[in-house]
C-alpha positions as CSV (number, residue, x, y, z in Angstrom):
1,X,-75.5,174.9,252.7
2,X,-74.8,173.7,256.5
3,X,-76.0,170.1,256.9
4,X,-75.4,168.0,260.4
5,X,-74.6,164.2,260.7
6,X,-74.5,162.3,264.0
7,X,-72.4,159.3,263.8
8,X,-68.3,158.6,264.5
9,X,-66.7,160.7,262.1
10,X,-63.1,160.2,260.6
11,X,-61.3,162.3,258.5
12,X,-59.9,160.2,255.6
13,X,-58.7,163.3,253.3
14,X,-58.4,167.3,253.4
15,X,-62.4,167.9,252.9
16,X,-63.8,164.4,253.1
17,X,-65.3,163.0,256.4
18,X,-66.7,159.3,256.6
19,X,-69.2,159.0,258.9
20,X,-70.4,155.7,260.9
21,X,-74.1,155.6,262.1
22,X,-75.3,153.0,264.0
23,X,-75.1,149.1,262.6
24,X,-72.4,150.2,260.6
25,X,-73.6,152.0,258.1
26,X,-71.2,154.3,256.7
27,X,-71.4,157.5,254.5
28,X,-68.5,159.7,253.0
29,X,-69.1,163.3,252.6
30,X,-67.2,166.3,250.9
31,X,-67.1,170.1,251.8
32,X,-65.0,172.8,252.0
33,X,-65.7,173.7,255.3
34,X,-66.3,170.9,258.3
35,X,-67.2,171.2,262.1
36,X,-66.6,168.1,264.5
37,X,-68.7,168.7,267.2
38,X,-67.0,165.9,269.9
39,X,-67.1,168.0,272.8
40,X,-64.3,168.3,275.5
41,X,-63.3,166.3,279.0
42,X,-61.9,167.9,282.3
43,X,-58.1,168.1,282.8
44,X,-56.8,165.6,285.5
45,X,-53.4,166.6,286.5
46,X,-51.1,164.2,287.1
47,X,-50.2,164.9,290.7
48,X,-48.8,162.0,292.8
49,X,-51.5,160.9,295.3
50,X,-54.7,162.5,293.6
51,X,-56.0,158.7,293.7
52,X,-55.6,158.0,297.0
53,X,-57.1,161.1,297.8
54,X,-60.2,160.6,295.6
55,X,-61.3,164.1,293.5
56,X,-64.4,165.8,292.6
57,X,-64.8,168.1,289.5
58,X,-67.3,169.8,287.6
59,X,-69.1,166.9,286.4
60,X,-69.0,165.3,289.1
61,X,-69.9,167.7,292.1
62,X,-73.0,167.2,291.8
63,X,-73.0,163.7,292.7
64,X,-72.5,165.4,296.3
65,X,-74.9,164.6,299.4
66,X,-73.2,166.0,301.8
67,X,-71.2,169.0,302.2
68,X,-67.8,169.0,302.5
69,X,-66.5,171.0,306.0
70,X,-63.4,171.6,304.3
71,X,-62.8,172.0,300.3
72,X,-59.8,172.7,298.4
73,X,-60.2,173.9,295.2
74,X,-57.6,173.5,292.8
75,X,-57.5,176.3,290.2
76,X,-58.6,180.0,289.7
77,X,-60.8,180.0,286.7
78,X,-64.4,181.0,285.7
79,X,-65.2,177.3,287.3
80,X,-63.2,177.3,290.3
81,X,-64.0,180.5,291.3
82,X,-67.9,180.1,290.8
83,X,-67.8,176.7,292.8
84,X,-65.5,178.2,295.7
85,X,-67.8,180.9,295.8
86,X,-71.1,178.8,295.9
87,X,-69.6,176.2,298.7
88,X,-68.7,178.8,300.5
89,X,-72.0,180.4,300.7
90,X,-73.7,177.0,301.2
91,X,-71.1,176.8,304.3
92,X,-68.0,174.9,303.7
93,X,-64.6,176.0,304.9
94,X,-63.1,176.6,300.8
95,X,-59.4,177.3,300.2
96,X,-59.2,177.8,296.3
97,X,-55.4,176.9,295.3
98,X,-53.8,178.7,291.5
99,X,-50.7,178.7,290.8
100,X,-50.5,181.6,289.1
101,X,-50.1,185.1,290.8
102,X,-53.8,186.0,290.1
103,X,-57.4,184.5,289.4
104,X,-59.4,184.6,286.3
105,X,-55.6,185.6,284.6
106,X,-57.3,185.9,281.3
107,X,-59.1,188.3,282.4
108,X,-58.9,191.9,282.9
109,X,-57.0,192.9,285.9
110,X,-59.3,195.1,287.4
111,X,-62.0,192.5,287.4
112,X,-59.4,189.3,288.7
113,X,-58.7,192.2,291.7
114,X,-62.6,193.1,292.0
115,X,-63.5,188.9,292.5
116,X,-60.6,188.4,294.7
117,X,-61.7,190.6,297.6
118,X,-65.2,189.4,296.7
119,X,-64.3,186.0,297.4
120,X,-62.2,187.1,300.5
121,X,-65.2,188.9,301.7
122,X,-66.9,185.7,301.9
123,X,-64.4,183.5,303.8
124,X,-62.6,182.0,300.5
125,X,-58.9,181.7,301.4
126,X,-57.2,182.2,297.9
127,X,-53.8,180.7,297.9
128,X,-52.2,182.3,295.2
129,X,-48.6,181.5,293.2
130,X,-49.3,178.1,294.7
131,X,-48.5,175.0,292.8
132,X,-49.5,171.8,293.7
133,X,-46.9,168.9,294.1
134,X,-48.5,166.0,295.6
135,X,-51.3,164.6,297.9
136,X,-51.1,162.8,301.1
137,X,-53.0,160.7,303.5
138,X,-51.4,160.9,306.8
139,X,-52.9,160.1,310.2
140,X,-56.2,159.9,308.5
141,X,-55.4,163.7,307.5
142,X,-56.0,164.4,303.3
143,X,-53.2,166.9,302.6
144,X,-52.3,168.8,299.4
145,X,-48.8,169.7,299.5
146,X,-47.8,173.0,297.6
147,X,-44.7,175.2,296.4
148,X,-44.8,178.8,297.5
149,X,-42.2,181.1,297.1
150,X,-39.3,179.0,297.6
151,X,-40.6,176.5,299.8
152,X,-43.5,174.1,301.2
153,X,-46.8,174.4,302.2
154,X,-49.5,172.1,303.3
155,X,-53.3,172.4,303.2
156,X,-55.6,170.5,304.8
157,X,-59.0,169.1,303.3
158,X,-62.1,167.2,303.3
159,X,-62.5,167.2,299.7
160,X,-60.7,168.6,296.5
161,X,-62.3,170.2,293.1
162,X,-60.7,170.1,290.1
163,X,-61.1,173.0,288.4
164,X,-58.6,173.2,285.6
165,X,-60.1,174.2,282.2
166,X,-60.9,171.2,279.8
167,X,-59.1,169.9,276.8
168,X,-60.8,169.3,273.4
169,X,-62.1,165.4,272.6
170,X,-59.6,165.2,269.0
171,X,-58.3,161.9,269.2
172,X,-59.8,159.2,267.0
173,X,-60.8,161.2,264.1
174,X,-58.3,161.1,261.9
175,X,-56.7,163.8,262.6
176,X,-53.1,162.6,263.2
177,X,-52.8,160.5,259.8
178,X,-53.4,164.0,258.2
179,X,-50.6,166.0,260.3
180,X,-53.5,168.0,262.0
């Protein structure tokens, strides 16, 4: 039997969930099995000067009325890649920044090499085995300062995208007072 409650949920015991609807009712249930559907929220990197600099992500991009002339995106995932792709066919100037040596690294090979010259083809600058070390405002300039191979790079933008995965919505449920 599979039965669905909306409500705050905590787990108070291995297999009991107490749920809170709205006015305070609450209800404890028992099962051998439980999903806690809470959803996830996009990772925000703690990078001096992302503040000051202001950020977009994938929420929030489409809160856009204009289009940036010059967008940095800032990881090479399903997400980044898909928005540097799509800005830059709309017409903005996109560098898309990873770290790693590759995009889409959990992906096959073949496929990261395949969306690479893809995206090349279409005017995306991939800055690859960059990682990002801090933003800066300077002369009115936004500028995303980056490690590559032993030393410094800086990019200039209009706007950044955060495109860095998201992280599971677990605290609050318990899960810490049972060593979860």
């Amino acid at each position: 039997w599979v039965g669905c409650r909306q409500g705050e949920a905590c787990l108070v015991s291995p297999g009991e969930v107490e749920v809170r609807r709205g006015g305070g009712a609450t209800r404890r249930l028992s099962a051998r099995g439980m999903v806690i559907a809470a959803g996830a929220r996009r990772v925000v990197p703690p990078i001096p000067g992302l503040e000051e600099v202001g950020y977009l992500t994938s929420d929030t991009v489409w809160d856009l009325r204009t289009l940036p002339p010059r967008l940095l995106v800032l990881g090479g995932g399903p997400i980044g890649c898909e928005l540097a792709q799509a800005f830059a066919r709309f017409g903005s100037s996109v560098t898309l920044v990873e770290m790693l040596p590759c995009i889409l690294a959990r992906e096959d090979a073949d496929a990261s090499e395949m969306l690479s010259a893809k995206l090349r083809a279409e005017g995306v600058a991939l800055r690859l085995g960059h990682q990002a070390k801090r933003f800066l405002v300077e002369d009115g300039r936004k500028l995303l300062v980056c490690e590559h191979a032993g030393g410094e790079r800086r990019l200039e933008f209009d706007a950044v995208l955060l495109a860095l995965g998201r992280r599971a919505n677990t605290a609050g449920y318990g899960l810490e007072a049972l060593g979860i």
